[in-house]
N, C-alpha and C positions, 0 to 999 in steps of 0.2 A: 323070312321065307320068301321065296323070289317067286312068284306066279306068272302067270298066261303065258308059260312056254310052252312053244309045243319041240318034244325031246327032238327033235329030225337036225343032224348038225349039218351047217352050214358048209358047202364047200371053202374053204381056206380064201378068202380075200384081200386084195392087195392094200384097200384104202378104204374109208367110209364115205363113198360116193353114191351118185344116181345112180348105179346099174341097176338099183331092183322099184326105179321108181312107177314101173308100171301095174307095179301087185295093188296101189291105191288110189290109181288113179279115175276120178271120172270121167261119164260123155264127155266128148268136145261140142257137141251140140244138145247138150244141158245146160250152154252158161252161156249168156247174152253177151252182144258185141260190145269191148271196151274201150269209149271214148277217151284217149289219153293227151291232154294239153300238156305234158313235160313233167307236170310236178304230181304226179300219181293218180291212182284212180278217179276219187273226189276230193279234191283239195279244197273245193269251196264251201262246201255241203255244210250243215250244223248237223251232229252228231244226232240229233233226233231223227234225221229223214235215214240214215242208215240201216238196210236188214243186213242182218249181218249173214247171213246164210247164202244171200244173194251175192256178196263183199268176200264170201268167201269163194262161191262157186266162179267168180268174174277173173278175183287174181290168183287162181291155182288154173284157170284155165290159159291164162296170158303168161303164166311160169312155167309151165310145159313148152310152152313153146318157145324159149328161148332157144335162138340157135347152139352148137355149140363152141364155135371159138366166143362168144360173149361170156357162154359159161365159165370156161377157161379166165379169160380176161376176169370173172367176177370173183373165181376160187383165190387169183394172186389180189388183186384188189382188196381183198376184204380181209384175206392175211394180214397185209402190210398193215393194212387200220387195225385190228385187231394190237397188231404187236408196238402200234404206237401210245396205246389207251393207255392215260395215265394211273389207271388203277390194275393195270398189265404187272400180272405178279411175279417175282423172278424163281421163286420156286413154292414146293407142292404139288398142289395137284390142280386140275382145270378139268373140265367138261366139255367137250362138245357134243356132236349127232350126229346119227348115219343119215345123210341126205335122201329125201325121196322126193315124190309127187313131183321135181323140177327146183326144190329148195336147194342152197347156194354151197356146195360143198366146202367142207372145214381140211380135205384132206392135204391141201399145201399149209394150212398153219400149223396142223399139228406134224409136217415132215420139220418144220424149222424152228418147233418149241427147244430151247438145251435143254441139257439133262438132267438138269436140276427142277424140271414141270414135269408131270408125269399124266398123261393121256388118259381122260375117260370116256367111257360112252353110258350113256342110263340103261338101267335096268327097271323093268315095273313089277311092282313089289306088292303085294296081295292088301296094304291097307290104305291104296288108294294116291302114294308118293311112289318119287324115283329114288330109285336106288343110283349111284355112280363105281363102275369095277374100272379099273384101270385096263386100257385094252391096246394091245400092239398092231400095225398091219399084221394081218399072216397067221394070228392067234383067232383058236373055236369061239364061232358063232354059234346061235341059234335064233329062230326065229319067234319074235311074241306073239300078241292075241293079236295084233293090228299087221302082223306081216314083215315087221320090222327087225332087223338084226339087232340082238344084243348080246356083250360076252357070255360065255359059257362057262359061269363060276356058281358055286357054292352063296348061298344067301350070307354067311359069314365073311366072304370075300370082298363085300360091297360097304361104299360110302354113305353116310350118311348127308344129305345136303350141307349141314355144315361143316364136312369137312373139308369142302370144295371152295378154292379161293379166285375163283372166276368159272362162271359158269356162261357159254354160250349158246343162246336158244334159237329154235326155229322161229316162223313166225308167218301168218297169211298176210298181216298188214301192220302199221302199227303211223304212230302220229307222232308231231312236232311235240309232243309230251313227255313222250317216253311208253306210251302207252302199248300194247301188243294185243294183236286178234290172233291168235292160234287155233286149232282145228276144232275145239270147241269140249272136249273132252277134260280141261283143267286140270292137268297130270302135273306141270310146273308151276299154277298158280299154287295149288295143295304142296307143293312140292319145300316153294321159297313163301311161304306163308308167313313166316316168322320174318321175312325181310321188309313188311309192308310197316311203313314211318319210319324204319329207320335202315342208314345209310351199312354197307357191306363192309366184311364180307359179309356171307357172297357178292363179288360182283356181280350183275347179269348186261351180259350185252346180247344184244340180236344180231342175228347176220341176215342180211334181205339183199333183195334188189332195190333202186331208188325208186321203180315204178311203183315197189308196192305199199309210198307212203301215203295216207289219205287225209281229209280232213279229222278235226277233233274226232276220237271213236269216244263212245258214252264211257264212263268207267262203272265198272260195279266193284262193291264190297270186298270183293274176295279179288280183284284184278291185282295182281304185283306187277309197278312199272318195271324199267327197264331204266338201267343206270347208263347204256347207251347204246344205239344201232350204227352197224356198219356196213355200208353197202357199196354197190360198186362203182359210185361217184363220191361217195362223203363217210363225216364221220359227225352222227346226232349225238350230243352229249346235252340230255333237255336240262332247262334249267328248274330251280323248282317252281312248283306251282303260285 
């Protein structure tokens, strides 16, 4: 069963991009000024002096304000890496996300997936994982509990994570590990849970900006790394531990 929708459809939209990233966003003068030397937030730090709360308030406030031809620049950028990953499957199905808060839109990779990959967006599904529906531009949205578009399908309709052969995640920050800080909410750790020791599918890769790598992030128990991130200068493929 598919939960936290609320029934009000979505007008018809072209792509899964920023247009609705202002329904989640915070103050701009809620997040302290960010000291950036090139290589991310804090790249020196040991993962002990990091609050994450703070780490997250810092680069969602520094992500919004990305101009927008960078954004542009990051949307093609991060396709091409995307479609060079050597565990880039040639057919099935894939995952991406509706971009908001100022996260790195997927809607040029999936215009240049062939047709033999077939487009999803997540659905959140009442026990706590995502669901995956396959979703076209121009096909019924609706909105979740968080304010975010998700198709407008039947709980029958939808994938279960493994049947997803690359999955692409958002992300607030993530490290030279593979590691990933999302919104805190653990929707895709519970999600790809069964992926923690051992190698995919599912793939998972991130999409970011390169600002938002930091030093070591602690890892807990339940964190699923991240088989690789791609952002709008590189391509992180960590090694193991």
């Amino acid at each position: 069963m598919v939960t936290g929708k609320f029934r009000r459809p979505l007008r018809p939209l072209r792509f899964a991009t920023d247009t609705l990233q202002r329904t989640c966003c915070i103050r701009h003068d809620e997040a302290p000024a960010l000291g950036d030397n090139g290589a991310g937030a804090y790249p020196d730090l040991p993962a002990v002096t990091l609050d994450r709360d703070a780490l997250r308030r810092e680069l969602r406030h520094r992500r919004r304000d990305v101009p927008p031809a960078q954004r542009i620049h990051a949307a093609e950028a991060v396709a091409a890496r995307l479609d060079a990953l050597p565990f880039m499957p040639t057919q099935g199905y894939v995952a991406g996300y509706w971009a908001m808060d100022g996260e790195v839109a997927l809607h040029v990779w999936q215009l240049r997936l062939p047709s033999t990959l077939v487009y999803c967006l997540p659905v959140l599904h009442e026990d706590g994982r995502l669901r995956f529906a396959p979703w076209r531009a121009g096909a019924s949205l609706v909105t979740n509990r968080y304010g975010i578009p998700e198709p407008d399908v039947e709980s029958g309709a939808c994938l279960d994570a493994g049947d997803i052969a690359l999955a692409v995640l958002p992300l607030v920050a993530f490290d030279g590990h593979g590691q990933r800080l999302g919104m805190g909410a653990g929707w895709y750790d519970r999600t790809f849970a069964e992926r923690r020791g051992r190698a995919g599918p599912p793939w998972l890769a991130g999409a970011a900006y390169a600002f938002q790598q930091t030093g070591p992030l602690d890892a807990r128990e339940w964190d699923v790394p991240l088989d690789a991130v791609c952002t709008d200068t590189d391509t992180l493929l960590p090694a193991d531990p």
